[in-house]
N, C-alpha and C positions, 0 to 999 in steps of 0.2 A: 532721699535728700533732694531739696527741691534747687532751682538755678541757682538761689538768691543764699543757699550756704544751711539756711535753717531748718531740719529734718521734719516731716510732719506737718507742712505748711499748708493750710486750707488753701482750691486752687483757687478761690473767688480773691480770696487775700492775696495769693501770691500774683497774679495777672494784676492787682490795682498797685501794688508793690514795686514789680518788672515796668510796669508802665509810666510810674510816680519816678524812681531811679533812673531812665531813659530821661526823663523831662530835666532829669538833676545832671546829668551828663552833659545834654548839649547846653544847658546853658550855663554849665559849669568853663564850659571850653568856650563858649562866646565870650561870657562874661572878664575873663583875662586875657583878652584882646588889648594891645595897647596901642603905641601912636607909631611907633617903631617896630618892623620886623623881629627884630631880634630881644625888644623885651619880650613882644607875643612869644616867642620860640621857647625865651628862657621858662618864662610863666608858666606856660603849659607844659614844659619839663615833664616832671612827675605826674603832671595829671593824666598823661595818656598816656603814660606807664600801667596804671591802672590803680590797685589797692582795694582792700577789701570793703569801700563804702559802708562799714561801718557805722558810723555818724551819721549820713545821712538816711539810710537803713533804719535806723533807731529814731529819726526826727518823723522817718512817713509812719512807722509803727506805731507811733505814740497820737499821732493824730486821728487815728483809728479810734481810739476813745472818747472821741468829740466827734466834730462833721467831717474829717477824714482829711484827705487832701486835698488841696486847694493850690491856688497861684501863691498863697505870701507862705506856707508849708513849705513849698516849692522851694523859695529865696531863700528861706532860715538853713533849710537843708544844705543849697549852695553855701550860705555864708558859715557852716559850723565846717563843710571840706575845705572852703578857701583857710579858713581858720588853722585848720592840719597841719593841710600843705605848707601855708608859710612856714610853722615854727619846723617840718621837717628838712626845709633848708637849714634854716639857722640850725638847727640840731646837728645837723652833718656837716657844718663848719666847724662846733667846735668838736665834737666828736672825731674830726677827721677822719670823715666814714668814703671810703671809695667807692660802694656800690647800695645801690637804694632803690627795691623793687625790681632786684635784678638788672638795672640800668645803672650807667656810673652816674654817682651822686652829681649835681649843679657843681659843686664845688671842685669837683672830678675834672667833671669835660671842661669846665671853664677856669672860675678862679675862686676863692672864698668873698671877693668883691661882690664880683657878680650874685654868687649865690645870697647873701646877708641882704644885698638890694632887691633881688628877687623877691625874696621874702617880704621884706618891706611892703614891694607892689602889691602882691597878692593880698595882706593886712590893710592895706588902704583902698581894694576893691571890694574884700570883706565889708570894709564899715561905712562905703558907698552905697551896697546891698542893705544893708542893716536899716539907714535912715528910713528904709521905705517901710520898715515893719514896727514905728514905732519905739517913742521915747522910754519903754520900761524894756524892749530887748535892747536897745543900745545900753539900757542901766546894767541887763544881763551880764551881757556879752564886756562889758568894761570890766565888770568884778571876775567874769571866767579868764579874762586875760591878766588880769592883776593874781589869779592864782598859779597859772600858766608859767606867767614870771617867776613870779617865788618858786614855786617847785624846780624851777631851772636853778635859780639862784643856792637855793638850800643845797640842792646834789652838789652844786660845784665845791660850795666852801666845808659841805659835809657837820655833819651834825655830831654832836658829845651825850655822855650816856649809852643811852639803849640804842645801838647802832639801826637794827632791826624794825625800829618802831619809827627812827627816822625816815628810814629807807621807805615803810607803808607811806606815810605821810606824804613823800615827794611825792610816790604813786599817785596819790590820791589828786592835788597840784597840778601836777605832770599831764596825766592823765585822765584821770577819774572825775574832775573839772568838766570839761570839754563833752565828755557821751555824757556825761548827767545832764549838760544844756543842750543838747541836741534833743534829750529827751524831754525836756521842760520846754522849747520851743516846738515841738511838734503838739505835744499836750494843749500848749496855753493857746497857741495861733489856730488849731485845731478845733478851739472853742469847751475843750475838757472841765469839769469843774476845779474849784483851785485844791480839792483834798484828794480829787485825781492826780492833777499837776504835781504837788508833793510828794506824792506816793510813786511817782517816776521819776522825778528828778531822784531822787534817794536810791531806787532799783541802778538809775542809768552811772550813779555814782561807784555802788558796789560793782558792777559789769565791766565798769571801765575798769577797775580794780585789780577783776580778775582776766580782763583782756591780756593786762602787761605783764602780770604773771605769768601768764598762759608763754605771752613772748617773752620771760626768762627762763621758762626749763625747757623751748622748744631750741633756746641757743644754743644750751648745752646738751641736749637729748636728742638735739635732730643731726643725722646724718649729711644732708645737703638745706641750702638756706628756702626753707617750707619759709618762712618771716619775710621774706625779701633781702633777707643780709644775710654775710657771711658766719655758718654756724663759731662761735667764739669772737666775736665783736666785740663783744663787752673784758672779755679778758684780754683782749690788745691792746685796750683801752684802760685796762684796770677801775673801771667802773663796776663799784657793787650790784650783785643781784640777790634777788631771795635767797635761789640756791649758795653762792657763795658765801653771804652773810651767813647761812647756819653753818658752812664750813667753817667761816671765821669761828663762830660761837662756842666751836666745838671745844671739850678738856680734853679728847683723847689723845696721845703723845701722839701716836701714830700718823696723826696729820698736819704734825708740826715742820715739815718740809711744802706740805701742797699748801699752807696757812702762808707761809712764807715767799710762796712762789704767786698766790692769792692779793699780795700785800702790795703788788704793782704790778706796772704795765709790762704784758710778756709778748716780744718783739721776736722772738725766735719760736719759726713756724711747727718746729719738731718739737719745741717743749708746748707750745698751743696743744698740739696731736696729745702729748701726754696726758695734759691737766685735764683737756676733753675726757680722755678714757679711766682716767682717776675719779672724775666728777660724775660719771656715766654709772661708774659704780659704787659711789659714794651714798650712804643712807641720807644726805641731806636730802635728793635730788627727789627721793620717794617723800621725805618731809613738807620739802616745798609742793610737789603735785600735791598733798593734802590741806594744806593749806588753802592751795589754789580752790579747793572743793569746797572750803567751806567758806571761802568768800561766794562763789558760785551759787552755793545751797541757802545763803544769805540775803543772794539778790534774789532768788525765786520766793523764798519767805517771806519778801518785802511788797508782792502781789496780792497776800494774801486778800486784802480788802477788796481788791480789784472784781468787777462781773466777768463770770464765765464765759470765754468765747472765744473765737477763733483770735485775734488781736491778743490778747492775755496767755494761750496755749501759744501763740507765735514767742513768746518772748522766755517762756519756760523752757523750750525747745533753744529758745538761741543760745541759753545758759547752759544747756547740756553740748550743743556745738563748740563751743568754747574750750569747756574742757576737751572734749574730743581731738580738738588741734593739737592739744600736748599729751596728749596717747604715746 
């Protein structure tokens, strides 16, 4: 397994990789500098908490397939993490999440104020970065936030019908959005052709897909917070996940007390403990990890057109890592 998380990582790739994410680092931490000590402190919160750079990971990979990295590669990279970061302020405000990477959430140590402004800042140093790359990624990057929102929106007010089909869909929104355009701005700024460029935005979409899956069975499947959060977050919350939707879905009498215990927010820490070890052995839980595999085996098939090489074998590799996290 190489530093950067992806098994099997050619070292001429993985040194231009290590070296490109360094350059995304400090100027990820310069770049939310403000005028005041204490916005800089707030700002850079979470970022020197750490996280699995993801997205930006995904924007130097992708420009691999064109002239590689470059200084405005660099920027798109910074602006798809400032992008994150903010909405996982605003996310842990309404979520009312106490801990985020292991550190207490902005909203934690401060106030929900603070943090929602936080956020803000961060979005409008994003799309200070942004101008310098160009009127079609600011066109990007508008429509990736305009999906961003909706998928925020849809989860809250919650969807009719096919619960389950909903629940993909915000994924997709939510999440799936965002590493698709990390991978479409590394591609295009990259200099890629544009049936490369599609052929990654589409991969980066399925990946993102199966990322947040990966972070639904790791909540209920992992023993301590491998995610950064507290294992069972989302059932504090009463917030559906894959797993719990197929519990929802389920006919069998049998789970018409956990269905019911499933159907809101669970405040009492010993019945958490329970619905964990209920859920732990619950066949959904093996349903959803399959799932998870064929979004996975989805995005690797979505390469197929791509030339063989070390850049292309990196990203078949990060889709088996993925899974791997929800082992």
């Amino acid at each position: 397994m190489s530093t950067l998380g992806i098994p099997h990582l050619a070292p001429e790739l993985e040194s231009a990789l290590v070296a490109g994410l360094g350059e995304v680092e400090e100027f990820l931490v310069s770049h939310v500098e403000g005028e005041y000590p204490f916005i800089t402190e707030a700002s850079r919160h979470l970022a020197l908490a750490g996280g699995k750079r993801l997205r930006p990971l995904l924007t130097l990979l992708s420009s691999q397939f064109g002239k590689g990295i470059s200084e405005d590669v660099i920027k798109a990279a910074v602006v798809v993490e400032l992008t994150h970061l903010a909405t996982l302020y605003h996310d842990d405000v309404m979520d009312e999440a106490p801990l985020r990477r292991g550190v207490p959430s902005a909203n934690a140590r401060w106030d929900n104020t603070i943090a929602i402004l936080t956020g803000d800042f961060l979005f409008a140093k994003a799309s200070d970065l942004l101008a310098d790359l160009g009127p079609e990624a600011v066109r990007i990057q508008a429509r990736t936030f305009e999906r961003l929102v909706t998928g925020q929106i849809m989860e809250t007010v919650g969807g009719e019908g096919d619960q389950l089909a909903h629940y993909l869909k915000v994924v997709a929104d939510k999440t799936g959005s965002l590493i698709a355009t990390s991978a479409r701005f590394g591609s295009m700024i990259g200099g890629a052709s544009p049936e490369v460029v599609d052929v990654l935005t589409s991969f980066g979409e399925q990946i993102g897909v199966a990322f947040q899956l990966a972070d639904d069975v790791i909540d209920i499947a992992s023993e301590s917070g491998v995610s950064g959060k507290t294992p069972g977050t989302d059932l504090r919350e009463g917030v559906p996940t894959l797993v719990t939707l197929h519990v929802m879905s389920s006919t069998n009498p049998a789970d018409s007390q956990l269905k019911s215990l499933l159907s809101k927010p669970i405040e009492d820490e010993q019945v958490i403990k329970e619905v964990l070890a209920a859920l732990r052995a619950h066949p959904a839980l093996e349903v959803s990890r399959n799932q998870l595999h064929e979004y996975s085996n989805g995005a690797k098939k979505s390469l197929d057109s791509l030339p063989d090489g070390p850049a292309k074998a990196a990203l078949v590799s990060l889709c088996d890592a993925i899974i791997e996290r929800s082992a």
